[in-house]
C-alpha positions, 0 to 999 in steps of 0.5 A, spaced: 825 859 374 828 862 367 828 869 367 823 872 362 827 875 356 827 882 355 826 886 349 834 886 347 834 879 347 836 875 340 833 868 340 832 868 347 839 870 349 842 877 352 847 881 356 845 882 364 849 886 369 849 882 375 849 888 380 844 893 376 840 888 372 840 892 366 840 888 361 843 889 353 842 885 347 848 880 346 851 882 339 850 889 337 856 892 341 863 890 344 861 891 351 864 888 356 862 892 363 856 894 364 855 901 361 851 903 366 855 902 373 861 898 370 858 891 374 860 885 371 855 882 366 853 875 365 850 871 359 843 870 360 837 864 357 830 865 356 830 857 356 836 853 359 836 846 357 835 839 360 840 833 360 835 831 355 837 837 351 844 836 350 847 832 344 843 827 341 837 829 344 838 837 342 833 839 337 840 842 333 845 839 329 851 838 332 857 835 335 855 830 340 861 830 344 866 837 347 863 843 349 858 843 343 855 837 345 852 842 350 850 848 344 843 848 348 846 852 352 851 856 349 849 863 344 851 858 337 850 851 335 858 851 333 864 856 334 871 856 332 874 849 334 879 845 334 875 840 337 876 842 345 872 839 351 870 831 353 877 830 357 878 825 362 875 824 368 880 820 371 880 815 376 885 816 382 884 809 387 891 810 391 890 817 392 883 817 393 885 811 398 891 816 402 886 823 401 881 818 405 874 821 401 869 816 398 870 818 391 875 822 388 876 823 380 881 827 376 878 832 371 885 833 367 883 840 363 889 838 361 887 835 354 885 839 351 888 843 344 892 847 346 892 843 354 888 848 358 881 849 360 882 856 356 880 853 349 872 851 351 873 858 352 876 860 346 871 856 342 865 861 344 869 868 345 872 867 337 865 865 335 862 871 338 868 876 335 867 874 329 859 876 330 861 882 332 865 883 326 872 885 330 879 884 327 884 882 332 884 879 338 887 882 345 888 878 352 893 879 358 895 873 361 899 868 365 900 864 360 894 859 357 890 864 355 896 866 350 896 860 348 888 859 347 888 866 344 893 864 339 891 858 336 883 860 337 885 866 333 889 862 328 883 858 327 879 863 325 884 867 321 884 873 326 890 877 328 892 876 336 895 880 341 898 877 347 901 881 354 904 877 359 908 880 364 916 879 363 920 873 365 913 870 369 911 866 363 912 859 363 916 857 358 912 852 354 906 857 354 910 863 350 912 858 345 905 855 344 902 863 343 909 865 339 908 859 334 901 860 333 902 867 330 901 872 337 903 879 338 907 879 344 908 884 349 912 883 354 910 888 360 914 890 365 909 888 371 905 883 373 899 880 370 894 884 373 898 889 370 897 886 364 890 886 365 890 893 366 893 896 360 889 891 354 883 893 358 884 899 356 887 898 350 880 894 349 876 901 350 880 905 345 878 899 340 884 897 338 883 889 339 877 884 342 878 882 349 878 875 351 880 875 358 875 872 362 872 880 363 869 878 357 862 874 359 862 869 353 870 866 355 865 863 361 860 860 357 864 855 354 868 854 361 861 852 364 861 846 360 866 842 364 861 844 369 856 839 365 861 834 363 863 833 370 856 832 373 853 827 366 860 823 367 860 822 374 852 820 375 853 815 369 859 812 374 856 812 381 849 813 379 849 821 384 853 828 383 859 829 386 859 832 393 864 838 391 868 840 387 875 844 388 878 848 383 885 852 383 882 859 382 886 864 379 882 870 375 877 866 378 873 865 372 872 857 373 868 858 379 864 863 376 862 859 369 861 852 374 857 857 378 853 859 372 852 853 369 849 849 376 844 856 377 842 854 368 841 847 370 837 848 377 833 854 372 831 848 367 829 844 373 834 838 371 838 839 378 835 840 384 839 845 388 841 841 394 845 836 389 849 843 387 857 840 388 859 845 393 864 849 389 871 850 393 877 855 390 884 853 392 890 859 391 897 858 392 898 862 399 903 868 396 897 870 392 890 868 395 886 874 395 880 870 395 881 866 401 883 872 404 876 875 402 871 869 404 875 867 411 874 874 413 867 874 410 868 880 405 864 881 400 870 884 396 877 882 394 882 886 396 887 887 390 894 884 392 899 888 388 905 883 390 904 876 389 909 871 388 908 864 387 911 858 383 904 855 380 905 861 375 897 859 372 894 863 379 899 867 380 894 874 380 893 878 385 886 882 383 881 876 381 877 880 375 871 875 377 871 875 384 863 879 384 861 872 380 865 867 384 864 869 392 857 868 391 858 861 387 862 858 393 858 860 399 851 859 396 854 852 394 856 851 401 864 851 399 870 854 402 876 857 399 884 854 402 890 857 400 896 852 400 904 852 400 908 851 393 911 845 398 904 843 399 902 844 391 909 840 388 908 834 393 900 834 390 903 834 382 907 829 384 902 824 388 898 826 381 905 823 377 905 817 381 898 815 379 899 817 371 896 824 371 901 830 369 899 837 371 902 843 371 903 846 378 897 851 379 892 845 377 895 841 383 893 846 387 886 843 387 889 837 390 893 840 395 887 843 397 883 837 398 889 834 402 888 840 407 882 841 407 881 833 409 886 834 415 882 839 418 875 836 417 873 841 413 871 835 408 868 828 410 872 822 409 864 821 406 865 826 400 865 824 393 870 829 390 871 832 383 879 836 383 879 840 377 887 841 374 887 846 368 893 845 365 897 839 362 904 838 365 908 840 359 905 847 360 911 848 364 917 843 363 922 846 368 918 846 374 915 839 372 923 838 372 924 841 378 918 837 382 922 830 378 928 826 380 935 827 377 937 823 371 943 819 374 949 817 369 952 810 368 958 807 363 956 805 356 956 798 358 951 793 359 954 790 367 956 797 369 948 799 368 946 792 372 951 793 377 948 800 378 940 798 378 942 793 383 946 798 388 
């Protein structure tokens, strides 16, 4: 059932510590952390919704498609948007048929605005700023965040401040949050680094932090969560199996996770048809593999990391407290996977139309391995997240394709080519 809604609540909506249980009210303060013990904190319902209860069928006016199609369960009935969410959930048939699973869809997070999952965050974190009153917005980030932050921030006529660590940005991603209008730092370290000095640039007050810290960035992320159960259900007639997903920040897991428990709260999905949550990093950074093949209950903090998939390239997973549990009460798993392995999955997924950049193809380079090994069943209706577009990061799309070969300017040289 829902949790009874404690007296800080504002319509039914307030702040939790997930390891104390303290509560706080949602929009009074910028809080980010618990004040008693610093656990994490999660948004909370006094009536999560039902299917019925999302679009057309929502009491409120609003959107009937994207995140806001979903306002019922979120803490406004609209937030500063582009518009963002509805994206594909694309049909593989030959790489369903290679992997050698039931079913296999594609949810290219990809098309989004600014081309990542990060704007359904986006979308309710600027909302929020803006209710608490704040002036400038601050992130650290691999890249897609930066670029969220900006455009999102430019939307809403905010000021933004942007931390990525130093020559490990793809390119199209500074440029995106460069246009945009974002500060940006370039930080002599990697990107938890990055994390460590905005957090505290945060505590002092100097910005609003919109790192997935921040427990309003997940309520929009878990609306891909809805979208991948309405539109799979509506194709097969059932919920997929699983769900495999890069983790990076692991904030994703944590969101789908959350999203699932509202849903199971509200009675609209038994617990037995939760999709088994199943986190893919690359092996040169996968703290949270690491943590659930030895059965801990806590990541140890990689301080070096290193692989091309620049998107999961983080060592301290912030949301780890959130996600662990997400995947072994759901019955998922987490594999870690060689950038060989990530680059021959962006490509299978080229092959096929869908252009992603490496960290998403995490999630099919998981699948494969996890089919290998018999982890997944070759019975299994399976849903592969991929957060970003192709386009984020041009050189290693380059780098993953073919040559340009050069010819005459002559049309009988250039047939006489095709030919050889």
């Amino acid at each position: 059932p829902a949790p009874a809604a404690p007296d800080c609540a504002a319509d039914g909506t307030w702040l939790a510590c997930i390891a104390c249980d303290e509560t706080f009210a949602p929009f009074e303060d910028v809080r980010y952390t618990c004040d008693d013990c610093g656990g994490l904190l999660e948004v909370r319902y006094a009536d999560p919704p039902t299917f019925d209860e999302f679009g057309a069928g929502a009491p409120s006016e609003g959107p009937d498609r994207g995140v806001w199609r979903y306002r019922e369960a979120l803490p406004f009935d609209l937030g500063v948007t582009l518009p963002e969410g509805d994206t594909p959930l694309h049909r593989v048939p030959r790489i369903e048929e290679a992997v050698g699973v039931d079913a296999l869809r594609i949810k290219h997070e990809g098309m989004n605005p600014t081309g990542s999952f990060k704007d359904r965050g986006m979308t309710v974190g600027v909302r929020v700023a803006k209710e608490l009153g704040v002036g400038a917005l601050a992130c650290a980030s691999t890249g897609n965040t930066s670029a969220a932050l900006a455009a999102y921030g430019g939307r809403g006529d905010m000021q933004t401040l942007v931390l990525l660590p130093a020559g490990k940005v793809a390119a199209g991603k500074v440029a995106q949050a460069s246009l945009h209008g974002a500060r940006i730092l370039e930080v002599d370290g990697n990107f938890d680094a990055c994390l460590d000095i905005v957090q505290e640039l945060a505590a002092r007050g100097e910005a609003y932090l919109l790192n997935s810290l921040n427990p309003f960035r997940l309520e929009g992320q878990k609306t891909i969560g809805f979208e991948i159960l309405e539109e799979f259900r509506a194709d097969y007639g059932v919920f997929p199996d699983r769900i495999v997903l890069p983790v990076g920040n692991a904030g994703n897991t944590s969101a789908l996770y959350k999203g699932f428990r509202e849903l199971v709260q509200s009675g609209a999905l038994d617990v037995d048809d939760v999709p088994k949550l199943t986190g893919v990093q690359a092996e040169g950074a996968a703290p949270m593999v690491e943590a659930v093949e030895e059965g801990n209950d806590e990541i140890r903090r990689w301080e070096e990391v290193e692989t091309r998939a620049t998107a999961i390239r983080i060592g301290n997973p912030v949301n780890a407290p959130k996600a662990l549990p997400g995947i072994r009460n759901t019955g998922g798993t987490a594999v870690a996977v060689s950038d060989s392995e990530i680059t021959a999955a962006q490509r299978h997924l080229a092959a096929e139309g869908v252009g992603v950049e490496p960290a998403s193809a995490a999630s099919l380079a998981g699948l494969k391995k996890l089919r290998r090994s018999g982890v997944v069943d070759d019975d299994e209706r399976v849903v592969c997240l991929t957060t970003g577009h192709l386009l984020k990061d041009p050189d290693a799309a380059y780098e993953a394709g073919g040559d340009p070969e050069p010819v005459p300017n002559d049309v009988d040289a250039v047939v006489e080519h095709l030919g050889e």
